[in-house]
PAFI-556553 format. One record per residue (C-alpha): residue number from 1; residue in three letters; x, y, z. Coordinates in nm, 3 decimals. Example, Ala and Ser with C-alpha at 12.3 -4.5 7.8 and 13.67 -1.06 7.14 Angstrom:
BEGIN
n, res, c1, c2, c3
1, ALA, 1.230, -0.450, 0.780
2, SER, 1.367, -0.106, 0.714
END
This chain:
BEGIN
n, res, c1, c2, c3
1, UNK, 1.233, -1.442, -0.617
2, UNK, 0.922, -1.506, -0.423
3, UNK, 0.584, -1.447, -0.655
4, UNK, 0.393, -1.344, -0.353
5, UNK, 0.252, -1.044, -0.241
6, UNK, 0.136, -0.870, 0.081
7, UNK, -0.081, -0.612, 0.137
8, UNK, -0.020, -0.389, 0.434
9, UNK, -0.374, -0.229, 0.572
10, UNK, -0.381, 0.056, 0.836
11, UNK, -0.738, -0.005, 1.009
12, UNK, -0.779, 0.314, 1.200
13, UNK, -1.071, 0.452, 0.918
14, UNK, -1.239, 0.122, 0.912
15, UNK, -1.499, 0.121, 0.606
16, UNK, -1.221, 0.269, 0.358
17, UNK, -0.935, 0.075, 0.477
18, UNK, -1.219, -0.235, 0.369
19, UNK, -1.248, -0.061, 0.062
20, UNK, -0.874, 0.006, -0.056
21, UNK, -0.851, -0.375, 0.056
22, UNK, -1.100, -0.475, -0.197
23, UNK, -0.959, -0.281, -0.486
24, UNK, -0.615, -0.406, -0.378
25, UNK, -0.742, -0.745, -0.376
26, UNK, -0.921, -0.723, -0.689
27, UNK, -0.625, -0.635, -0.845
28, UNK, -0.420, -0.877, -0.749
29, UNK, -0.673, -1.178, -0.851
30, UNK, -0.666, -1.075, -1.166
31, UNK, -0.300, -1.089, -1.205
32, UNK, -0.382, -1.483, -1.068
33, UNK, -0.243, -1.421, -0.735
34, UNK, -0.359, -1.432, -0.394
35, UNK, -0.191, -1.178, -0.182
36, UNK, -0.165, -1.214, 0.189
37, UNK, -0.289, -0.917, 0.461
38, UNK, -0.104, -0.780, 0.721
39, UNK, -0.325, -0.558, 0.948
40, UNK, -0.140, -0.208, 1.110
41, UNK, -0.305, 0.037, 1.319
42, UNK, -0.314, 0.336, 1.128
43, UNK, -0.109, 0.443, 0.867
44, UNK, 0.228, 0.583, 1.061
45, UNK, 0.296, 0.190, 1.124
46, UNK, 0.275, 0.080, 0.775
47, UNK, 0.625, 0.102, 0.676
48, UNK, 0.745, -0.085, 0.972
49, UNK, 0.475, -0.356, 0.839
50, UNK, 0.632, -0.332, 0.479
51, UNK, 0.964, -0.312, 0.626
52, UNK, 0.899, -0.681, 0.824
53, UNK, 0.737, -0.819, 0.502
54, UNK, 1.015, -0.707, 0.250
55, UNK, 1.291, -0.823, 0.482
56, UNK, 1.117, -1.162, 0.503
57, UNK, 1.196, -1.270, 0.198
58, UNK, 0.842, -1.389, 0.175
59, UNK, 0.707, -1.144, -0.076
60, UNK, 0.783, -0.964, -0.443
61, UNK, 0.620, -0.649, -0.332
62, UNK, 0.416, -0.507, -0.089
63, UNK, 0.102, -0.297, -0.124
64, UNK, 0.067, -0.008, 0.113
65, UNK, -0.300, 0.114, 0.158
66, UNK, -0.437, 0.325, 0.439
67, UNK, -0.608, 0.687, 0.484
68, UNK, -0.513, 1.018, 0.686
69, UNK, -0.781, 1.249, 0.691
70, UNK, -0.723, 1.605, 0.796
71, UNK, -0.839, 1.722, 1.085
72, UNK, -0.747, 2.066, 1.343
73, UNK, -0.378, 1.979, 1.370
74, UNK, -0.080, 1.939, 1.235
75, UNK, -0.092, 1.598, 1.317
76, UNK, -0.218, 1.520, 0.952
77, UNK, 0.113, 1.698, 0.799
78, UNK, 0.348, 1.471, 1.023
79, UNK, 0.169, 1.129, 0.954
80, UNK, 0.160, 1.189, 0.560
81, UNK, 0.506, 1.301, 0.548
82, UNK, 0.652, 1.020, 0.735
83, UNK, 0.452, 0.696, 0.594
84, UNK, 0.545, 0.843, 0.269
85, UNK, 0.931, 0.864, 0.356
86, UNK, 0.895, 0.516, 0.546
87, UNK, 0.764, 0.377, 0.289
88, UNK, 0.981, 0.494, 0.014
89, UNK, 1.248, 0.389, 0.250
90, UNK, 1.167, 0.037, 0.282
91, UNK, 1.191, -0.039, -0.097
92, UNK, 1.492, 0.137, -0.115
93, UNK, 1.675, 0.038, 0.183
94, UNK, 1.531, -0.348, 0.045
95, UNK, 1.525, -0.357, -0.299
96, UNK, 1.121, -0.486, -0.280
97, UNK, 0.859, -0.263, -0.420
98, UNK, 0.670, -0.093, -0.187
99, UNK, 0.342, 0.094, -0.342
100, UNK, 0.182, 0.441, -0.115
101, UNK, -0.176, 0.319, -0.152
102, UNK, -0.212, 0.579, 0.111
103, UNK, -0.520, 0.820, 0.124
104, UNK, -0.425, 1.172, 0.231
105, UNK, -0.743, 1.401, 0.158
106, UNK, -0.923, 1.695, 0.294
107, UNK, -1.264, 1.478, 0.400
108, UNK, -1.413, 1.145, 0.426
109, UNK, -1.635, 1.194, 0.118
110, UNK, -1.308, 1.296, -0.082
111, UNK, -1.147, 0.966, 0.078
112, UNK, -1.467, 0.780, -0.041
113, UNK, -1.397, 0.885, -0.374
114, UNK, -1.091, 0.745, -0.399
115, UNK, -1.212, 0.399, -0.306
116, UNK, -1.467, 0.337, -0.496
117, UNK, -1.338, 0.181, -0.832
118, UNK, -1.246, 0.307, -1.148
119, UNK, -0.917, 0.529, -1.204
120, UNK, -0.989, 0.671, -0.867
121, UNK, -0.925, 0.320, -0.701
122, UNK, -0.628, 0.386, -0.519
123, UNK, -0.622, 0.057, -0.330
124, UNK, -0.641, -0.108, -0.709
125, UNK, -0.357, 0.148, -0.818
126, UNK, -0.127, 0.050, -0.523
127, UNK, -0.121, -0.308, -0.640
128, UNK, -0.091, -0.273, -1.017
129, UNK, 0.192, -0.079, -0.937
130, UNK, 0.354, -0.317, -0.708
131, UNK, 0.345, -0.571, -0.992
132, UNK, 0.477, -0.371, -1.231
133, UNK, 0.725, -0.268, -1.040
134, UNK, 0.800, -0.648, -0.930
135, UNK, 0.808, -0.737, -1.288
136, UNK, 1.047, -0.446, -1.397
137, UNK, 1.269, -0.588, -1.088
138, UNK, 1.197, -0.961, -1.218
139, UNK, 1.291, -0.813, -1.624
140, UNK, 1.655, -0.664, -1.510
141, UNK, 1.729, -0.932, -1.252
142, UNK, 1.725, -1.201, -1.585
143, UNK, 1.907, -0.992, -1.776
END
């Protein structure tokens, strides 16, 4: 089992997609690993990014981080709902944990929040989770 990790960024809300990054990152470099970014769109196209990354074989989990803000549409209710099904889908369909580091708030200043360190981190949540999950995988796989 591969002791790699990617971390799947949708870029449409620049500055907090930088900022779940750097949590994510963070995170992960404290655990002593170096985990490799794959760069989406916006956040509907992140599970097909964790779907290519899990099927690769390449990587133990897969970080999901991104932001929907909503705005005068629905448009908000049908992105949430299906990154967070796609995404739940991968790791099932797969096997390979798949975290929703995925913003869905109200504002940008409630997004902000989120990002900035501390227990709000979400970009730092999304990859302690993945390893935890990887290791759970990694504890029953041995037995």
């Amino acid at each position: 089992m591969s002791d790699r990790y990617a971390i799947a960024v949708a870029r449409f809300y620049e500055e907090l997609a930088e900022r779940l990054e750097r949590g994510a990152r963070a995170a992960f470099a404290e655990a002593g690993i170096e985990a490799e970014a794959l760069y989406v769109p916006g956040a509907f196209e992140l599970p097909l990014a964790a779907s290519y990354a899990a099927r690769s074989g390449r990587f133990a989990g897969v970080a999901c981080l991104g932001a929907v803000i909503r705005g005068e549409t629905d448009h908000y209710d049908f992105v949430c709902a299906e990154t967070a099904r796609g995404v739940m889908t991968v790791q099932l369909q797969t096997g390979v944990p798949c975290a929703f580091g995925v913003l869905t708030c109200e504002t940008v200043e409630q997004a902000l929040e989120r990002t900035g360190g501390g227990v709000r981190d979400q970009g730092r949540r999304a990859a302690e989770t993945v390893l935890q999950m990887a290791a759970l995988r990694s504890d029953l796989a041995a037995g």
